[in-house]
Backbone as a printed PyTorch tensor [residue, N CA C, xyz], in Angstrom:
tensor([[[  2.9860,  17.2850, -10.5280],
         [  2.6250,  16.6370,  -9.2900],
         [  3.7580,  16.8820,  -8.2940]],

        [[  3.2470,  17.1550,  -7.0050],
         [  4.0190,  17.5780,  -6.0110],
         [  4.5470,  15.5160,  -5.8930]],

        [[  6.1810,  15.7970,  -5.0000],
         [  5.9170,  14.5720,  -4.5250],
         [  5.8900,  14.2850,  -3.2400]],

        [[  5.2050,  15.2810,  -1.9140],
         [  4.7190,  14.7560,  -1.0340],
         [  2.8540,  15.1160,  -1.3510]],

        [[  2.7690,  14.8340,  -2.6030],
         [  1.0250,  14.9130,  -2.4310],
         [  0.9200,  13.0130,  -2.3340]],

        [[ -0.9900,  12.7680,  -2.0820],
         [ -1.0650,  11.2620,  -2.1840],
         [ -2.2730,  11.6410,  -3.0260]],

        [[ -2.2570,  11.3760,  -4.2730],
         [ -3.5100,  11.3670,  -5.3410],
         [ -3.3520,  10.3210,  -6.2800]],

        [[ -4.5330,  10.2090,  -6.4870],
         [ -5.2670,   9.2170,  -7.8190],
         [ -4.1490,   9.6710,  -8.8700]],

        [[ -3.3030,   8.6880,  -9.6330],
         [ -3.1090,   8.9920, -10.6470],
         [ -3.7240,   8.7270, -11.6970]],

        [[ -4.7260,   9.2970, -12.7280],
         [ -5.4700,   9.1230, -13.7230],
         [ -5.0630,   8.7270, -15.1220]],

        [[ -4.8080,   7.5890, -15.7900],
         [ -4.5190,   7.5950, -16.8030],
         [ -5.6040,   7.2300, -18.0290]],

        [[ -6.0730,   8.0400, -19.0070],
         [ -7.2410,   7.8200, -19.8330],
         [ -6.7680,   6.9550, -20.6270]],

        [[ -8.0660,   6.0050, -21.2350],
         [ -7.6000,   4.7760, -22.0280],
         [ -8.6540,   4.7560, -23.0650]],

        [[ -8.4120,   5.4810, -24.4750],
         [ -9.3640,   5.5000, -25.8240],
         [ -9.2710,   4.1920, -26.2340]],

        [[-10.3310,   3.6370, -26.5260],
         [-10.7660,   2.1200, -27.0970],
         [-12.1580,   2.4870, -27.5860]],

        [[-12.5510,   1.8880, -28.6690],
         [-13.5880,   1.3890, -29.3330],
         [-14.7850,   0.9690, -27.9330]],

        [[-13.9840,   0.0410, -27.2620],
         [-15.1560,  -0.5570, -26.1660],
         [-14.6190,   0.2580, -24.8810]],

        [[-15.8630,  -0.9320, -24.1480],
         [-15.8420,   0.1120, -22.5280],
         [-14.5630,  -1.2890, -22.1520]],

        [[-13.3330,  -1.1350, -21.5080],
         [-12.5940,  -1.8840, -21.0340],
         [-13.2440,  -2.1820, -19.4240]],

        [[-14.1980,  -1.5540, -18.5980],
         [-13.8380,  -0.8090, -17.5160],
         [-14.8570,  -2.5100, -16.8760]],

        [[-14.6870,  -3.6610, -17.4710],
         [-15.0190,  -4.7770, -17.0380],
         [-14.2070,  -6.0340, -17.0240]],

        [[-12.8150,  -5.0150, -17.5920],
         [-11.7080,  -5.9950, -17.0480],
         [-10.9360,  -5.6320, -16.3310]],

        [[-10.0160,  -6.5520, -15.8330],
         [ -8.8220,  -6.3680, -15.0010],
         [ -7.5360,  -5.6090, -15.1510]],

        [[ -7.1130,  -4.5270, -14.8510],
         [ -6.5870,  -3.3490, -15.1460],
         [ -5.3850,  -3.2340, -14.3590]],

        [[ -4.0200,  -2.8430, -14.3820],
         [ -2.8340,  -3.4790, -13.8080],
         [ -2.0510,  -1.6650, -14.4870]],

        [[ -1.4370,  -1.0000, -13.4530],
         [ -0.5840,  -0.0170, -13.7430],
         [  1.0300,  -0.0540, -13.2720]],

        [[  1.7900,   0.2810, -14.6710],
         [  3.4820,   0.2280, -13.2590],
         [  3.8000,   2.1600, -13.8280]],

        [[  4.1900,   2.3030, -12.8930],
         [  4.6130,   4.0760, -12.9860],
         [  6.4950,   3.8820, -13.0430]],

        [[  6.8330,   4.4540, -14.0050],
         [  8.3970,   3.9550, -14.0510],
         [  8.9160,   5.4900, -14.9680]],

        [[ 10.4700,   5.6250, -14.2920],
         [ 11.0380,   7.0140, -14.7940],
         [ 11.0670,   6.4730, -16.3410]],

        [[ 11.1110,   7.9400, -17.1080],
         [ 10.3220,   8.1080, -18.6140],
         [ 11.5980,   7.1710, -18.8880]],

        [[ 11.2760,   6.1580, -19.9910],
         [ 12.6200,   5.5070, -20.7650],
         [ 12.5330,   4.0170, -20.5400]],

        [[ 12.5430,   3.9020, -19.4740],
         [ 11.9690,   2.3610, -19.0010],
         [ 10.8050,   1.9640, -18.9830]],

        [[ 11.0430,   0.3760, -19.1660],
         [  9.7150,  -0.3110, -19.5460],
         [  9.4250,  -1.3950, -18.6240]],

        [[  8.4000,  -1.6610, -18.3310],
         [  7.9790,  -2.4880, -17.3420],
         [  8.1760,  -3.5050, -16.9750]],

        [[  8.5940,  -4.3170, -16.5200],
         [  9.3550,  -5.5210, -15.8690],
         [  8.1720,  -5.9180, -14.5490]],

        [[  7.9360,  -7.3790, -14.5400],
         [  7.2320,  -7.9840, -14.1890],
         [  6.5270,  -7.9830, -12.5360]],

        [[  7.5910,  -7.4700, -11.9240],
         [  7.1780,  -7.0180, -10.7660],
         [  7.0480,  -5.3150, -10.5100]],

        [[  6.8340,  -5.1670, -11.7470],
         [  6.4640,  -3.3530, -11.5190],
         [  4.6720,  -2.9310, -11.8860]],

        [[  3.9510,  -3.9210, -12.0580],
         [  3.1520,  -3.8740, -12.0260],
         [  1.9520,  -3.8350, -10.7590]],

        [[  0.7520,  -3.1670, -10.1130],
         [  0.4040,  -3.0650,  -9.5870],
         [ -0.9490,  -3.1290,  -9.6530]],

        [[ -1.9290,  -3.7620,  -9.1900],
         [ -3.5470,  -3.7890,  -9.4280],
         [ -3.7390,  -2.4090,  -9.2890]],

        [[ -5.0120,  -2.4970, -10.4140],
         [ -5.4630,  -0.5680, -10.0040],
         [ -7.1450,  -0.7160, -10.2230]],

        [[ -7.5050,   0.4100, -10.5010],
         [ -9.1260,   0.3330, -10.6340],
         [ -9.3870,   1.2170, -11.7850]],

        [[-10.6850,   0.9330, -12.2030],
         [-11.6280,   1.8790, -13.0560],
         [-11.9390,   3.5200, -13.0960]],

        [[-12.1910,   4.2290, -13.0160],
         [-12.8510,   5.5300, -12.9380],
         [-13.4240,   6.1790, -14.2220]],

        [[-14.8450,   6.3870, -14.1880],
         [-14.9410,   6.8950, -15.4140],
         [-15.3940,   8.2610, -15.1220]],

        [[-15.0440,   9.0640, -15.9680],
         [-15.7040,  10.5170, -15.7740],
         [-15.4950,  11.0720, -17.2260]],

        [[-16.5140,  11.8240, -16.8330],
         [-17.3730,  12.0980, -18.4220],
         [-17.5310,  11.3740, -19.2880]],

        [[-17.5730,  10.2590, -19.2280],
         [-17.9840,   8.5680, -20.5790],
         [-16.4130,   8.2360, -20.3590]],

        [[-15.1120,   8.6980, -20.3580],
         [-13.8420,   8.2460, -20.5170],
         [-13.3760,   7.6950, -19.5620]],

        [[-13.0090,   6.4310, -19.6090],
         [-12.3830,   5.5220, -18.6070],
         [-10.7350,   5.7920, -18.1970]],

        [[-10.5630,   5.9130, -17.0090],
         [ -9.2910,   5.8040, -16.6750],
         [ -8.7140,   4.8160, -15.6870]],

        [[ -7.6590,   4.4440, -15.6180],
         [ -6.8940,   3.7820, -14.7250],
         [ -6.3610,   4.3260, -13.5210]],

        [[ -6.8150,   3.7600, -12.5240],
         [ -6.2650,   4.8540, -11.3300],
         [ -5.9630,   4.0460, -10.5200]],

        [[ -4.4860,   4.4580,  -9.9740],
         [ -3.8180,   4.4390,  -9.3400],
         [ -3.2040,   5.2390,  -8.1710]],

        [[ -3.5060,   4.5860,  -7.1720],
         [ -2.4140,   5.8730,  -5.6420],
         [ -1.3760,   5.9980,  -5.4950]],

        [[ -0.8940,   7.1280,  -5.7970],
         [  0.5330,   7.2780,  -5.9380],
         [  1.1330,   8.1190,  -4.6370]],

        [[  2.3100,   8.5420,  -4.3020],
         [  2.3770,   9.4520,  -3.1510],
         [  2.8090,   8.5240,  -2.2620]],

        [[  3.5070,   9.3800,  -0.8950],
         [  3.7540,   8.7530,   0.6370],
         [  1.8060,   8.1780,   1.2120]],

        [[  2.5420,   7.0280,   1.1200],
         [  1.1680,   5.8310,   1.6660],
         [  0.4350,   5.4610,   0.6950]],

        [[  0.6080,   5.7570,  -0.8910],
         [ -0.0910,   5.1420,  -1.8550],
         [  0.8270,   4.0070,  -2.1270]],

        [[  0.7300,   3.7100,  -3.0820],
         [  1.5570,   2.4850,  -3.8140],
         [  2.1940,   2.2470,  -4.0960]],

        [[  2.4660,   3.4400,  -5.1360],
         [  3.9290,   3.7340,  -5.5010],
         [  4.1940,   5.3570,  -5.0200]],

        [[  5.5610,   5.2540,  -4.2210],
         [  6.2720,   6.7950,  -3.9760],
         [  7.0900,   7.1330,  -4.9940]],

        [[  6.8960,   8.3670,  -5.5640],
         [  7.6780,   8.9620,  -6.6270],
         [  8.3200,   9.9020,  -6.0650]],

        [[  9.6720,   9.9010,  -6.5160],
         [ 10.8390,  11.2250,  -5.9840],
         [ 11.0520,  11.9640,  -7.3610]],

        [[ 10.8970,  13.1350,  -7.3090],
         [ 11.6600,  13.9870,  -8.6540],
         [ 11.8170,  13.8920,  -9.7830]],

        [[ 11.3630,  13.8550, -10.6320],
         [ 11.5270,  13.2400, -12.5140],
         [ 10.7120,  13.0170, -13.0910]],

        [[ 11.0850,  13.0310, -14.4930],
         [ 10.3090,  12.9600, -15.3300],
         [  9.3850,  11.0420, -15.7070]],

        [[  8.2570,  11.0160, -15.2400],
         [  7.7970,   9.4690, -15.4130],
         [  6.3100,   9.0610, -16.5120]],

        [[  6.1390,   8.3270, -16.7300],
         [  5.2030,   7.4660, -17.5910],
         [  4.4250,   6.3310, -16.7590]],

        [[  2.9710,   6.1690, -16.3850],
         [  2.4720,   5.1460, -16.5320],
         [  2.1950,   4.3590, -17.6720]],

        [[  2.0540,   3.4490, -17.1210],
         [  1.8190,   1.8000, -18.0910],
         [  0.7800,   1.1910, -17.7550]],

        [[ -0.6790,   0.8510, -18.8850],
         [ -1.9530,   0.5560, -18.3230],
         [ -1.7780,  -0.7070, -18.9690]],

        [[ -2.3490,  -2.2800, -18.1260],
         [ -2.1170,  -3.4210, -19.3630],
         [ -3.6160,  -3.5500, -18.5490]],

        [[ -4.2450,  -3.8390, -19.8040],
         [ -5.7410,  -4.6650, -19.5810],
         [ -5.5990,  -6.3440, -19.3490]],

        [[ -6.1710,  -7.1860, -18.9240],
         [ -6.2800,  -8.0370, -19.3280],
         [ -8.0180,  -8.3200, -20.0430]],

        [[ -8.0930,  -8.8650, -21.5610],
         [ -9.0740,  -8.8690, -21.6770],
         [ -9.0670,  -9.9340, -22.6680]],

        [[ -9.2080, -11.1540, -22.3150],
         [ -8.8770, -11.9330, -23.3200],
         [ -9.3130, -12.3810, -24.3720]],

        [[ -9.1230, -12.8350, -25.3080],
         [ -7.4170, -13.0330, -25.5350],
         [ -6.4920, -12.2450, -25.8750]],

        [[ -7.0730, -11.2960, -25.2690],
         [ -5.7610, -10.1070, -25.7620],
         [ -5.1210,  -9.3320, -24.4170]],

        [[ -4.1090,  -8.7760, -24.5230],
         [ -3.9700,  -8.0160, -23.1930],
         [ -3.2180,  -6.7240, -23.7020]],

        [[ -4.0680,  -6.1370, -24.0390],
         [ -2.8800,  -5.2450, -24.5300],
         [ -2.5440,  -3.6800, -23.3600]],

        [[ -1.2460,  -3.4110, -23.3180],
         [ -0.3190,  -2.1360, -22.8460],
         [ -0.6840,  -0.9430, -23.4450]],

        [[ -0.7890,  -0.0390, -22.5080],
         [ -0.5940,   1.6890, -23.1410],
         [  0.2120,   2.2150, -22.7740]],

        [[  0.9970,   3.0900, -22.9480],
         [  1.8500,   4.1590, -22.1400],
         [  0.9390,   6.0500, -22.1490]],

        [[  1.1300,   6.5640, -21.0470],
         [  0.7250,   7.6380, -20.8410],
         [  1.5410,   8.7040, -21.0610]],

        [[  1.7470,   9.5710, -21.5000],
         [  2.2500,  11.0600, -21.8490],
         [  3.3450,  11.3080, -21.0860]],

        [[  3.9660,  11.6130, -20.3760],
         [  5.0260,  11.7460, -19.9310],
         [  4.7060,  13.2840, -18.7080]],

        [[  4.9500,  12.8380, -18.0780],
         [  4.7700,  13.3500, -16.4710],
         [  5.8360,  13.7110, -15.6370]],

        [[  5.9930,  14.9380, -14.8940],
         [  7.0000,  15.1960, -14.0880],
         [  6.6030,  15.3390, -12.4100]],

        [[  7.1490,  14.7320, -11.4230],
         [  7.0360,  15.0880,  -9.9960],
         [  7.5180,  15.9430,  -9.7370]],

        [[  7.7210,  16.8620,  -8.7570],
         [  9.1230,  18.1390,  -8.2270],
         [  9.1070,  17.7580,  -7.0910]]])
């Protein structure tokens, strides 16, 4: 990913069920670190081809601006009583 692009960041989420009827929360953080309470950000649904993803705007005027490095999103569902976290593959900006 360039980092003056502004795109959807897509993160796919394998589950047994369709999550894509709960409340879905992403933090994008350089690879190594872990999410801390105000790094979280509302995001939305997208499904394409049956697989649900988390998407998020990233880029100058999205949500979060990324400069240079290597980073990881973080998907937390809320779906209760459970809420459980994913981490995504590991990603570089230039």
């Amino acid at each position: 990913m360039d980092r003056s692009s502004l795109e959807a960041l897509l993160t796919p989420i394998v589950t047994a069920d369709d999550p894509t009827g709960f409340a879905v929360r992403v933090a994008v953080l350089p690879d190594g670190d872990r999410p801390a309470p105000g790094d979280w950000h509302e995001a939305e649904w997208v499904t394409i081809g049956g697989t649900p993803y988390a998407s998020l705007l990233v880029g100058p005027g999205g949500v979060v601006q990324l400069g240079p490095g290597a980073y990881r999103a973080w998907v937390e569902i809320t779906a209760p009583p459970e809420k459980p976290v994913a981490r995504s593959p590991r990603f570089y900006v230039d």
